[in-house]
Z-matrix of the N, CA and C atoms (Angstrom, degrees):
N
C 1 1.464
C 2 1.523 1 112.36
N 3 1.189 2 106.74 1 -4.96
C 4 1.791 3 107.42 2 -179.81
C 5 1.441 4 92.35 3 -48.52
N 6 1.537 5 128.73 4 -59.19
C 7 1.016 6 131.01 5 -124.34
C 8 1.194 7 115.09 6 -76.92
N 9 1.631 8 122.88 7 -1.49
C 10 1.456 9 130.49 8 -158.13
C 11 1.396 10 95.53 9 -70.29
N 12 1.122 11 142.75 10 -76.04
C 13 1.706 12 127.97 11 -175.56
C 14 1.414 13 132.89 12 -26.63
N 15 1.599 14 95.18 13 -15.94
C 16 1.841 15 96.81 14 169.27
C 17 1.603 16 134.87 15 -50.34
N 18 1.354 17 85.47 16 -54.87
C 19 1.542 18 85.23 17 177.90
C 20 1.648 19 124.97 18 -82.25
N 21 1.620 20 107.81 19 -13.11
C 22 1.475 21 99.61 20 142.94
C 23 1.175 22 124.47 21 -55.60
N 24 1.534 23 126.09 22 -60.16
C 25 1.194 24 119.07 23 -155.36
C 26 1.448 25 110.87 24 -66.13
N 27 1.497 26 124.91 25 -35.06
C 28 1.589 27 133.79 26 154.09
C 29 1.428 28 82.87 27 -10.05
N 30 1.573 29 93.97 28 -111.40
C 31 1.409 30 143.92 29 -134.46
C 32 2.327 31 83.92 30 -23.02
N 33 1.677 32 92.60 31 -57.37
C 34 1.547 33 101.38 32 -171.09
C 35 1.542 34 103.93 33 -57.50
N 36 1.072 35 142.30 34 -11.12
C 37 1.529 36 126.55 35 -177.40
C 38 1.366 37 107.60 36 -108.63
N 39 1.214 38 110.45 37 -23.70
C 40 1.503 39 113.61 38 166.69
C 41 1.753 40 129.53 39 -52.64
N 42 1.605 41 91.21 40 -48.89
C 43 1.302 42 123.78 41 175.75
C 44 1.858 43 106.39 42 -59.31
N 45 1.064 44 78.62 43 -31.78
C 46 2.114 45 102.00 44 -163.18
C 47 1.826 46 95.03 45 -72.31
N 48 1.530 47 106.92 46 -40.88
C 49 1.755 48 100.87 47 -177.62
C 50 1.938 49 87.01 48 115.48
N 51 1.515 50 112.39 49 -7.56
C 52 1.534 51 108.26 50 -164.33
C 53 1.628 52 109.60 51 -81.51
N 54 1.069 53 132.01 52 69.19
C 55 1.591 54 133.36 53 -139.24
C 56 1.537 55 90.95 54 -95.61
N 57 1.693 56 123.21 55 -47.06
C 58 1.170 57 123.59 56 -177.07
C 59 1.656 58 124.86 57 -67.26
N 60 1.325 59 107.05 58 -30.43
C 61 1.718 60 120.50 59 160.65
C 62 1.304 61 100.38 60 -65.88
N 63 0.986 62 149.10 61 -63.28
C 64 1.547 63 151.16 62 -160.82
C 65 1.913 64 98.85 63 -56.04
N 66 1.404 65 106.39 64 -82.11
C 67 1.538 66 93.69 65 -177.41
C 68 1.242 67 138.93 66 3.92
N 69 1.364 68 110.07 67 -70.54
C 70 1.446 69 134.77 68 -165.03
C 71 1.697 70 89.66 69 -57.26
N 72 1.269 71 110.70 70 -42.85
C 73 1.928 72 105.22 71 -173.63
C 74 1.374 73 117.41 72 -79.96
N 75 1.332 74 101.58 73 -13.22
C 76 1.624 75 100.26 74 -174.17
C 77 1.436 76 92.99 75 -102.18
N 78 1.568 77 134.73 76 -12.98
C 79 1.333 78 122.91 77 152.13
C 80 1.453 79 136.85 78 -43.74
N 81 1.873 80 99.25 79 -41.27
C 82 1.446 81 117.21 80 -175.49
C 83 1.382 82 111.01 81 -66.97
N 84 1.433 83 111.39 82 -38.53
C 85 1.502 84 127.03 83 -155.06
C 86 1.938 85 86.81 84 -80.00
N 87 1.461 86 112.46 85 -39.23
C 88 1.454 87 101.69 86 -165.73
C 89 1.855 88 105.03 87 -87.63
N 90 1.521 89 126.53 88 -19.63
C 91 1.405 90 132.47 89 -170.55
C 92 1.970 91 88.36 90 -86.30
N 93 1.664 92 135.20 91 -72.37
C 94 0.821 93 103.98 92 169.41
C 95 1.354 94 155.26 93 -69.38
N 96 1.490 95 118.70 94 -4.08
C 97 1.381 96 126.16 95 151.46
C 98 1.476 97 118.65 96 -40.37
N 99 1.594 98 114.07 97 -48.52
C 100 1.566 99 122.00 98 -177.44
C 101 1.711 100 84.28 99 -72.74
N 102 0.891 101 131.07 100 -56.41
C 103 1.763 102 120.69 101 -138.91
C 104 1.692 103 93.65 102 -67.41
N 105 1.208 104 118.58 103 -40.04
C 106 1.229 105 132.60 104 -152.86
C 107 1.529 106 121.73 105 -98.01
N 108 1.607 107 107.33 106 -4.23
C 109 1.325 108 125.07 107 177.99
C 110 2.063 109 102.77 108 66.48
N 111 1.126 110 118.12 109 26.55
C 112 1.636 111 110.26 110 -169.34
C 113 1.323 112 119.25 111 -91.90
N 114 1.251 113 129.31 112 119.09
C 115 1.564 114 128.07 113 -154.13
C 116 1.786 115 87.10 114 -94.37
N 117 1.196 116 123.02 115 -13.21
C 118 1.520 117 110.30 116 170.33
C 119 1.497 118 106.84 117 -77.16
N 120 1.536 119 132.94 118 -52.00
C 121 1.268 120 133.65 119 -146.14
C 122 1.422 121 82.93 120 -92.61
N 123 1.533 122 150.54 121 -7.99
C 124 1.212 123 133.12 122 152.01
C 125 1.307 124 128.76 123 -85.35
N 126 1.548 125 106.61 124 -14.69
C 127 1.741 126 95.32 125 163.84
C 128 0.951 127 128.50 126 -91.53
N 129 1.776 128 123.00 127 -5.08
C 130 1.447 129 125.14 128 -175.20
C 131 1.711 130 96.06 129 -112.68
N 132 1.089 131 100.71 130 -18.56
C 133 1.910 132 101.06 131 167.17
C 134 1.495 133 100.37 132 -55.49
N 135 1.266 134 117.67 133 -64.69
C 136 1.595 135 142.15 134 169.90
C 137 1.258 136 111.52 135 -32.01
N 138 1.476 137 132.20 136 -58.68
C 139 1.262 138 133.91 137 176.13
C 140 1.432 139 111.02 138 -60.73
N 141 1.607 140 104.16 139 -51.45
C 142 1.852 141 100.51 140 -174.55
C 143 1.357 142 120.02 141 -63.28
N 144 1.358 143 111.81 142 -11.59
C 145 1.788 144 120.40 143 179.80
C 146 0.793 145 100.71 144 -84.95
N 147 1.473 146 139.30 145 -35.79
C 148 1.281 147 138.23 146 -147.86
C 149 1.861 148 97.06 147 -104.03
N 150 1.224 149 104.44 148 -28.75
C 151 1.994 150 96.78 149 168.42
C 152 1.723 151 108.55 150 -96.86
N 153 1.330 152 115.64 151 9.10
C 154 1.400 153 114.95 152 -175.23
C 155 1.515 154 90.53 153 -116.46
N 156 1.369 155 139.29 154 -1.61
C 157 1.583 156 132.25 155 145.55
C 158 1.205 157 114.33 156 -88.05
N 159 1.303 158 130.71 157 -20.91
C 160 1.301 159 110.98 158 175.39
C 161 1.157 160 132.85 159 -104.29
N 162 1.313 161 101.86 160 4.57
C 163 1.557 162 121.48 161 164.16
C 164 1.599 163 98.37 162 -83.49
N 165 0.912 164 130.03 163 12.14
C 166 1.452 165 137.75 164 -170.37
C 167 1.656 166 103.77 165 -128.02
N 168 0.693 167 111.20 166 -34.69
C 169 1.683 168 118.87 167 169.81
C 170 1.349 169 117.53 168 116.09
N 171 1.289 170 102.68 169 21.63
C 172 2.097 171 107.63 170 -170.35
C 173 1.664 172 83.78 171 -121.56
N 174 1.587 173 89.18 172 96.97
C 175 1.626 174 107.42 173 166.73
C 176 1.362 175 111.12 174 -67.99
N 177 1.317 176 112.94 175 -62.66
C 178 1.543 177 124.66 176 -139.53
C 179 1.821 178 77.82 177 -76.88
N 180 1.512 179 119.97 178 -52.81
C 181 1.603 180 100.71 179 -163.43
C 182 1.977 181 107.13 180 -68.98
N 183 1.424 182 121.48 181 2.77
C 184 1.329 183 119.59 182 -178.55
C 185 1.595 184 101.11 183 -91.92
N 186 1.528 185 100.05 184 -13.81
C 187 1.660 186 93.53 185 -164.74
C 188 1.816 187 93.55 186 -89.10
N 189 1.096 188 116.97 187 -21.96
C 190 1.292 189 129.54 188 -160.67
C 191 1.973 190 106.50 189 -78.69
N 192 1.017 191 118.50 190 -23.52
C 193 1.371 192 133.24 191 -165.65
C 194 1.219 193 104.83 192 -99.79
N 195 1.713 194 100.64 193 -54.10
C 196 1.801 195 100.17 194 179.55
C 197 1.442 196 95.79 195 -68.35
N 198 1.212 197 166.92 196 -37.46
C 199 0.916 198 148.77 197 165.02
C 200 1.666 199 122.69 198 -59.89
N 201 1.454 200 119.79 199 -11.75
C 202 1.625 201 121.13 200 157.61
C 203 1.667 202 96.08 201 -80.82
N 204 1.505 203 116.59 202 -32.29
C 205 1.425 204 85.54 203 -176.90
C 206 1.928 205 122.04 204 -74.51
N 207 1.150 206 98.84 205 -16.10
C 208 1.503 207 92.08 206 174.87
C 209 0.928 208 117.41 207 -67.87
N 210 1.364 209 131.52 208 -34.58
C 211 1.464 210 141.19 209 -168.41
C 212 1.621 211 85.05 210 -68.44
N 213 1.149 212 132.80 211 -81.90
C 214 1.554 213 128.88 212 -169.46
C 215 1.475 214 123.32 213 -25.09
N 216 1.829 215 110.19 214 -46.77
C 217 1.431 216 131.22 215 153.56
C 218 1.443 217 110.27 216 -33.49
N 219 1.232 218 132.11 217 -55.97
C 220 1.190 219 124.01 218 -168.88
C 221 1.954 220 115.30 219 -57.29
N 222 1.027 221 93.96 220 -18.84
C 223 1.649 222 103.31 221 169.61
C 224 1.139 223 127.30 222 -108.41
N 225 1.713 224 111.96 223 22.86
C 226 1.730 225 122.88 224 160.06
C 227 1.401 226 94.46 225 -126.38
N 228 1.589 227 97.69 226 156.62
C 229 1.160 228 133.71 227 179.58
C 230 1.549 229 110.52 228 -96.59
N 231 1.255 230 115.46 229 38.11
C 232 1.380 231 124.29 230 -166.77
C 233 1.483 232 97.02 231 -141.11
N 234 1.904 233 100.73 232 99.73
C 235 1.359 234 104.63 233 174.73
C 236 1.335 235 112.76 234 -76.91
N 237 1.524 236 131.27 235 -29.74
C 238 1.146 237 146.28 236 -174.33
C 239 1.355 238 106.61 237 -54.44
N 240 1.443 239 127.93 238 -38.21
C 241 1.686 240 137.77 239 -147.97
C 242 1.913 241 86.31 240 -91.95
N 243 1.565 242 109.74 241 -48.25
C 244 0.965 243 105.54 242 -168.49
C 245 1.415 244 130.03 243 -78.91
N 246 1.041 245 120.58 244 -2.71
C 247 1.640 246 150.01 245 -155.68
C 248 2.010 247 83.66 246 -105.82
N 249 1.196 248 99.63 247 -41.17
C 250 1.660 249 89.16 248 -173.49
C 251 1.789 250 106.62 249 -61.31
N 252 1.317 251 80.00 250 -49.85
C 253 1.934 252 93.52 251 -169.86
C 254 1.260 253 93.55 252 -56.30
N 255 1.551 254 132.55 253 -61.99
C 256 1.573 255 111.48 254 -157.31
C 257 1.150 256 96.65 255 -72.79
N 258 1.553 257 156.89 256 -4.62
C 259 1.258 258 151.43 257 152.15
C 260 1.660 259 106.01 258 -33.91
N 261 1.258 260 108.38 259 -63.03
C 262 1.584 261 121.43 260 -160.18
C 263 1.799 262 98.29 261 -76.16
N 264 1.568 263 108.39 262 -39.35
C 265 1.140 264 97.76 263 175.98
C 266 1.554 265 117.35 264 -57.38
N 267 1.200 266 103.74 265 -60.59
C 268 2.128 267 97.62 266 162.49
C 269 1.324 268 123.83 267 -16.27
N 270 0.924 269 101.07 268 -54.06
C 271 1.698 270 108.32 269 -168.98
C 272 1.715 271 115.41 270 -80.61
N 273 1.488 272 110.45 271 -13.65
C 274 1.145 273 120.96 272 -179.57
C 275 1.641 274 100.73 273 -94.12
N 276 1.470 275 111.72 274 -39.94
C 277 1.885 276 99.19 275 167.96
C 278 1.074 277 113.82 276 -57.78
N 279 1.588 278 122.26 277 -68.79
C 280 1.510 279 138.33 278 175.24
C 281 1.672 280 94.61 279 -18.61
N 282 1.598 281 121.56 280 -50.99
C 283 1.533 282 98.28 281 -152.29
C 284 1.672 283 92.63 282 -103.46
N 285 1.751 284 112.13 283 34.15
C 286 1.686 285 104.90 284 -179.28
C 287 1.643 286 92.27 285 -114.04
N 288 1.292 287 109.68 286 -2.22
C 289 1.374 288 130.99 287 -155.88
C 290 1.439 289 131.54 288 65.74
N 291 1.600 290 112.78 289 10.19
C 292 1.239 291 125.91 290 169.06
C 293 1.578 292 118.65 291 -64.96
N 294 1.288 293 117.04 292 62.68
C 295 1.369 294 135.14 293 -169.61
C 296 1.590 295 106.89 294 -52.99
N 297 1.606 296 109.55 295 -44.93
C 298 1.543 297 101.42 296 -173.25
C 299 1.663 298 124.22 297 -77.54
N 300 1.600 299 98.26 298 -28.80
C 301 1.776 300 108.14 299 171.34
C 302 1.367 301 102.35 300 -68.04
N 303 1.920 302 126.67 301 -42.23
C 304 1.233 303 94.49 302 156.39
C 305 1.373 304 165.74 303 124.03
N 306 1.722 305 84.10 304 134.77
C 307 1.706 306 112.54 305 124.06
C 308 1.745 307 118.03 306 -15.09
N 309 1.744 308 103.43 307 -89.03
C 310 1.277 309 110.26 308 176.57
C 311 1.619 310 115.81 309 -19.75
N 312 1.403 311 103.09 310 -50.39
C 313 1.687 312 120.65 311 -160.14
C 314 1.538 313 104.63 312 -70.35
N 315 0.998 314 90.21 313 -47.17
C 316 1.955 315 114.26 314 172.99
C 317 1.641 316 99.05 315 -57.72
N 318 0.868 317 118.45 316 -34.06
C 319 1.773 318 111.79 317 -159.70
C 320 1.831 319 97.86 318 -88.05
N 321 1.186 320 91.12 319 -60.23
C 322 1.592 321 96.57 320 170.77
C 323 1.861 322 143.89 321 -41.95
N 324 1.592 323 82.49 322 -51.40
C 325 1.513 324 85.10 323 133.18
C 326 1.853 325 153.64 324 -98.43
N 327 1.024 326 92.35 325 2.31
C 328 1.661 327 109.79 326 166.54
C 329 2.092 328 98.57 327 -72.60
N 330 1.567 329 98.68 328 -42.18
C 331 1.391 330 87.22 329 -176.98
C 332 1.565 331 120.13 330 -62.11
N 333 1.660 332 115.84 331 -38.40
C 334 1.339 333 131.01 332 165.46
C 335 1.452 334 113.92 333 -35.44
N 336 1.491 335 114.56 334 -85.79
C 337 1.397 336 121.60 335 -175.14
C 338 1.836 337 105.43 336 -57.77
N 339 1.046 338 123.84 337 -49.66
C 340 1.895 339 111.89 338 154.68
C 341 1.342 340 103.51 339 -38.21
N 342 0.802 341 145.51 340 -35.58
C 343 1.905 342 122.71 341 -175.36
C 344 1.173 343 135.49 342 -106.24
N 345 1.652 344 90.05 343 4.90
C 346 1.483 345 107.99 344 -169.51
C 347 1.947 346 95.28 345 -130.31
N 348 1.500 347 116.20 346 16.54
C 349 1.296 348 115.75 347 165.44
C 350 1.754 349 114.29 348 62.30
N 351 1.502 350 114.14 349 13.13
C 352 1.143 351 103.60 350 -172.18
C 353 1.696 352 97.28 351 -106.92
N 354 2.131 353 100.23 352 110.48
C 355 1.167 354 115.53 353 -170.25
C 356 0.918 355 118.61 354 -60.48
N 357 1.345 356 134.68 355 -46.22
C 358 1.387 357 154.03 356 -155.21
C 359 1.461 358 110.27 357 -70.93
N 360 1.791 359 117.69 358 -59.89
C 361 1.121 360 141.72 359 127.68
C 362 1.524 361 115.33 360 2.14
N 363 1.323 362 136.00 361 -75.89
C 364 0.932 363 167.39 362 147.03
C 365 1.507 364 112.51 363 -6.51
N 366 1.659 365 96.01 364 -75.57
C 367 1.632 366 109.80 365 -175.62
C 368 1.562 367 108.42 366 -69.54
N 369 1.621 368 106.56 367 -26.26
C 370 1.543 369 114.73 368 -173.23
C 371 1.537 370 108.20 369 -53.60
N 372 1.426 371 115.38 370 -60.38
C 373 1.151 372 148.15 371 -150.64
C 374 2.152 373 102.92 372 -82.18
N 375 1.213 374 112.24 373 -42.56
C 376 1.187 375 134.41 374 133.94
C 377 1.967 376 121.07 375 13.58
N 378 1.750 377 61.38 376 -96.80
C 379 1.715 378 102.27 377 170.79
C 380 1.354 379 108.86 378 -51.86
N 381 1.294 380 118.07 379 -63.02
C 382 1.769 381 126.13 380 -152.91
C 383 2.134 382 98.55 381 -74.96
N 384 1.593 383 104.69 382 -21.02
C 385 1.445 384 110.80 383 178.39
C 386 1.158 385 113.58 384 -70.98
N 387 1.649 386 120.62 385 -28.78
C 388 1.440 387 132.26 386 -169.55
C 389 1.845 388 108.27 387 -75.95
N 390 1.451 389 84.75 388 -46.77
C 391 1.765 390 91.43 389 178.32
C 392 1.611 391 101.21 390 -78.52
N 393 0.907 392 130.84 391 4.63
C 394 1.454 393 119.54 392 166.06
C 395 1.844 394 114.83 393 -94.17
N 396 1.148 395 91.32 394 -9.72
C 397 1.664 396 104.03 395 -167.67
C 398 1.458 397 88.07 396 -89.69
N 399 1.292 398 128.26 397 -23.21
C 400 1.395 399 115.09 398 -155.45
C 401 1.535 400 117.35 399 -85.11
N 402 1.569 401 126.42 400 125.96
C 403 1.163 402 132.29 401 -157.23
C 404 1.695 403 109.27 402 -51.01
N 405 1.316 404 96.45 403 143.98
C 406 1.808 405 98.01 404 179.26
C 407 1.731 406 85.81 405 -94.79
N 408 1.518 407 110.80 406 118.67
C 409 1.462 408 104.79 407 157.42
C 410 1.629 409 121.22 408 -121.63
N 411 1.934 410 104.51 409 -170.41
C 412 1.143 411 94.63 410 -153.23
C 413 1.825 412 121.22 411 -52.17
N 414 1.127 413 122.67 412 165.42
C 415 1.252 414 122.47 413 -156.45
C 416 2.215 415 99.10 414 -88.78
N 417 0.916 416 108.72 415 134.53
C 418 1.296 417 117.35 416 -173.93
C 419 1.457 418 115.45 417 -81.48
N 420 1.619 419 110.03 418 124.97
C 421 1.972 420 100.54 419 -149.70
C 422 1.647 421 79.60 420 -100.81
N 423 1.305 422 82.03 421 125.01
C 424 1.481 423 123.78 422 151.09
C 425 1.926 424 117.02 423 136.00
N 426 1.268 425 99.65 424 -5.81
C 427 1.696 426 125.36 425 -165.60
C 428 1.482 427 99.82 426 -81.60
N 429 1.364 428 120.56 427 117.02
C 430 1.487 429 115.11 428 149.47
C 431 1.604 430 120.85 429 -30.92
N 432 1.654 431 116.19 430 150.05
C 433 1.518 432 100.16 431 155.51
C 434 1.492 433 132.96 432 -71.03
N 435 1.502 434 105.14 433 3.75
C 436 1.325 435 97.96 434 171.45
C 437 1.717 436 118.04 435 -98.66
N 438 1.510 437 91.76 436 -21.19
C 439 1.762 438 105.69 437 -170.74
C 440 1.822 439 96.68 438 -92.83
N 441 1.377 440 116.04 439 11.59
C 442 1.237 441 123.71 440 175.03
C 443 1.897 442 104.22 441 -90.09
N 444 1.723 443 82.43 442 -71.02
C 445 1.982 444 84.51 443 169.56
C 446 1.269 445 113.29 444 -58.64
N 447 0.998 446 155.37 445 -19.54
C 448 1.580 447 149.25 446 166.21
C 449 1.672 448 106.67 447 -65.36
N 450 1.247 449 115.21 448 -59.88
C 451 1.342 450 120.52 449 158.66
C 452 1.747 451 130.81 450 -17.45
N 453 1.658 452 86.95 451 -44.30
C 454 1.648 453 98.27 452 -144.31
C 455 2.206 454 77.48 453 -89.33
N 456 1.402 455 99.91 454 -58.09
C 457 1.861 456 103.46 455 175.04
C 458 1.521 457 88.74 456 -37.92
N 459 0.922 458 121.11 457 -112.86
C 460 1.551 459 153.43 458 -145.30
C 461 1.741 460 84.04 459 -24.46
N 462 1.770 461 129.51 460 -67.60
C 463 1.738 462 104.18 461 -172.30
C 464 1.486 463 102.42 462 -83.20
N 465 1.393 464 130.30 463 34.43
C 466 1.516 465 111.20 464 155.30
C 467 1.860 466 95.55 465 -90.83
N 468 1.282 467 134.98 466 -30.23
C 469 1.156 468 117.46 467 177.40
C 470 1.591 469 112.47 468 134.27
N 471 1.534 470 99.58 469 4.27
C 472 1.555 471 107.90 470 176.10
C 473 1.552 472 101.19 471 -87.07
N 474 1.719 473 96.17 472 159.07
C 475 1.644 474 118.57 473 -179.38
C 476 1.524 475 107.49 474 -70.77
N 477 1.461 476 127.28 475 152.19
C 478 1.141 477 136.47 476 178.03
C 479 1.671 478 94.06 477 -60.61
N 480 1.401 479 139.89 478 -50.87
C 481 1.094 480 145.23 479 177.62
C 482 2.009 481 110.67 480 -33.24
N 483 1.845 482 94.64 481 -60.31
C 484 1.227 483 136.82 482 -172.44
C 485 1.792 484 98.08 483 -58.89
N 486 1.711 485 132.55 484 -45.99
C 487 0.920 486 131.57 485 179.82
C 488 1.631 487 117.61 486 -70.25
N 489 1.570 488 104.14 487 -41.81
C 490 1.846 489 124.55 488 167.32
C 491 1.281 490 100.96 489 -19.78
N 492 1.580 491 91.97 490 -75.88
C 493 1.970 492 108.80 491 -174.71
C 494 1.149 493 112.13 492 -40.71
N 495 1.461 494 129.31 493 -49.18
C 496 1.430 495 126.08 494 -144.05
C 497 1.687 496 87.66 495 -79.12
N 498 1.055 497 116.80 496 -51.26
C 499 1.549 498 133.94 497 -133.80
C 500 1.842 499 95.72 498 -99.52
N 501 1.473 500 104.11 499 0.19
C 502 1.592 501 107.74 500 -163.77
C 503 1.782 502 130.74 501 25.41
N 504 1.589 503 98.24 502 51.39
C 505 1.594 504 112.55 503 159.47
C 506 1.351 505 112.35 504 -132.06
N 507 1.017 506 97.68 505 -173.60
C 508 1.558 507 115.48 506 -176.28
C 509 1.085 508 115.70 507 -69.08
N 510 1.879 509 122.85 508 143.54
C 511 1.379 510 105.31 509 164.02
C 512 1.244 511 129.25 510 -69.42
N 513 1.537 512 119.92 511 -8.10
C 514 1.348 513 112.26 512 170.72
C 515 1.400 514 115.85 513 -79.52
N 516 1.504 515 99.61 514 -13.22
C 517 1.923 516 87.48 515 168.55
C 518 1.594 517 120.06 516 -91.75
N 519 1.276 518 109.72 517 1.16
C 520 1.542 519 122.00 518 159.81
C 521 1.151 520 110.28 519 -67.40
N 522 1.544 521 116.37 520 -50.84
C 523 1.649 522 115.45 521 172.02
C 524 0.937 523 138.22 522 -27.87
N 525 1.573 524 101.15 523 -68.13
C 526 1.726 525 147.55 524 176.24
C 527 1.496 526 94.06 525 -46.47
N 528 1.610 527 113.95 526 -51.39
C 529 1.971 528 103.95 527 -165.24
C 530 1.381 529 89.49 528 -78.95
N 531 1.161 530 123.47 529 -69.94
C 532 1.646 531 124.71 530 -169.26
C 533 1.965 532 105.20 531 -31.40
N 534 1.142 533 106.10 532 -37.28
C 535 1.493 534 97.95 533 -179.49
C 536 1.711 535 101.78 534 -58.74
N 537 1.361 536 99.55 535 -67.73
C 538 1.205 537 102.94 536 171.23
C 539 1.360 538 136.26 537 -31.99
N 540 1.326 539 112.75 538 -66.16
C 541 1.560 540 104.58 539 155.16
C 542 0.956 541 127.86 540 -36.44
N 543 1.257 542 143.04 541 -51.45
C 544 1.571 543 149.21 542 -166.41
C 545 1.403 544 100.77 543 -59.41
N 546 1.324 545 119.98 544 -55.53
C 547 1.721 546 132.40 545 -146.88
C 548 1.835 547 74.20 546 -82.45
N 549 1.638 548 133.73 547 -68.08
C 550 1.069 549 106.76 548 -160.59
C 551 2.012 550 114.49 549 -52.75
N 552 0.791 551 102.34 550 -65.84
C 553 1.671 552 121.01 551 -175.59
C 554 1.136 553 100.77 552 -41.08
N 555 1.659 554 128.62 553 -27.62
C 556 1.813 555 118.41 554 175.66
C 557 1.392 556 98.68 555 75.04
N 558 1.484 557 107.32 556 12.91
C 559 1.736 558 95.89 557 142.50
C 560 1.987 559 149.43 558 -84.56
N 561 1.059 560 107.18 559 -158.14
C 562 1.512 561 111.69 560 155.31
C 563 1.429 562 134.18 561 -134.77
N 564 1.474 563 106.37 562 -36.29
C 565 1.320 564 127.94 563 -173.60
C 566 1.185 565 132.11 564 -130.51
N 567 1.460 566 139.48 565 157.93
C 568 1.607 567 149.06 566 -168.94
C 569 1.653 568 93.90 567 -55.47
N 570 1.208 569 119.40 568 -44.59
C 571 2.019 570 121.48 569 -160.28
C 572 1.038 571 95.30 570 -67.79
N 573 2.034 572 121.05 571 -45.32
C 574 1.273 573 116.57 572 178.20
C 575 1.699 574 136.13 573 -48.81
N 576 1.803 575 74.51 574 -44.41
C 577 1.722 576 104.17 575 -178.94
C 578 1.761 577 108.87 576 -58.21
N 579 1.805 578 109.24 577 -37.16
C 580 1.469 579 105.08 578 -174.60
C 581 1.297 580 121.88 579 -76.49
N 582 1.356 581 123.56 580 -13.87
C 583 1.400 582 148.76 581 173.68
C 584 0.925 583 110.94 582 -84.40
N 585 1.127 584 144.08 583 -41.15
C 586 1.835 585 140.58 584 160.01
C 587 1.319 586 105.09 585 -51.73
N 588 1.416 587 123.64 586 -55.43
C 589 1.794 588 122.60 587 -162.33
C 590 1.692 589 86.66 588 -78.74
N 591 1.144 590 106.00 589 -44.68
C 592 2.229 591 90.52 590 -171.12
C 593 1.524 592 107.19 591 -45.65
N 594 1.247 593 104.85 592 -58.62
C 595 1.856 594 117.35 593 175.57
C 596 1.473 595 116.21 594 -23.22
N 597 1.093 596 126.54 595 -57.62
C 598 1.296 597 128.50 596 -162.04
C 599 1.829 598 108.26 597 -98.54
């Protein structure tokens, strides 16, 4: 039971940009999970690899793991553990553009943390359902596809912080595109920015 702070502390260094501190813990969680036969320290080993690649930019292999970690879930009795993973899994469709799996994914766990009173949980999950609802429109010529999805977060009304998360980078690389955007589009500002994406 030492080990329960791991996948917090992940999740927080990940978030942080701290990818090379993180490793070494999501090593432990994945070397003693195998040594130890532990279907917990392999599904949250599983989850933290799988948000510590895609904060790295290997979607498809982050989407691929969080989906071994659910499968592992199915053999704990820990709705809480699993409600996290299909959390992350959401966010890994959302950013494959599989909007309707998901939603689904989003709903499923919104139902979890709803039944298990965990508010925070709740509102998190909430949030990340709303930006999944939000229409993919036409694509804005001249915008990378990445400085497109930054685009599309940033005029629905989320924080540069708020886009980091979704998009698993840095807020200074929210910056960096938002600069970018602006100078291409011959704008200045977010009101501007929300009025360009409403338009089309």
């Amino acid at each position: 039971m030492t080990a329960t702070f791991i996948p917090d502390a992940v999740e927080a260094m990940v978030a942080l940009g701290r990818h090379t501190e993180a490793e070494p813990l999501i090593e432990v969680l994945e070397h003693d999970g195998r040594r130890l036969d532990r279907s917990w320290m392999l599904a949250v080993g599983a989850r933290c690899r799988s948000m510590w690649l895609a904060a790295r930019g290997d979607v498809v292999a982050a989407m691929r793991i969080a989906e071994h970690a659910m499968a592992v879930h199915a053999r704990l009795p820990m709705p809480f553990e699993r409600a996290r993973t299909q959390l992350l899994l959401g966010q890994l469709q959302r950013r494959q553009r599989q909007k309707d799996a998901s939603s689904n994914t989003f709903r499923e766990a919104l139902r979890a943390f709803d039944a298990m009173g965990a508010a925070l949980w709740v509102d998190r999950t909430r949030a990340e359902l709303a930006r999944a609802k939000v229409a993919r429109r036409r694509d804005v010529v001249g915008l990378t596809p990445s400085e497109q999805r930054v685009a599309e977060l940033a005029a629905s009304g989320m924080t540069n912080r708020d886009v980091a998360a979704a998009l698993f980078i840095s807020p200074k690389t929210v910056e960096a595109n938002l600069a970018r955007i602006y100078r291409k589009l011959g704008i200045k500002s977010r009101a501007e920015l929300g009025r360009v994406i409403g338009d089309l």
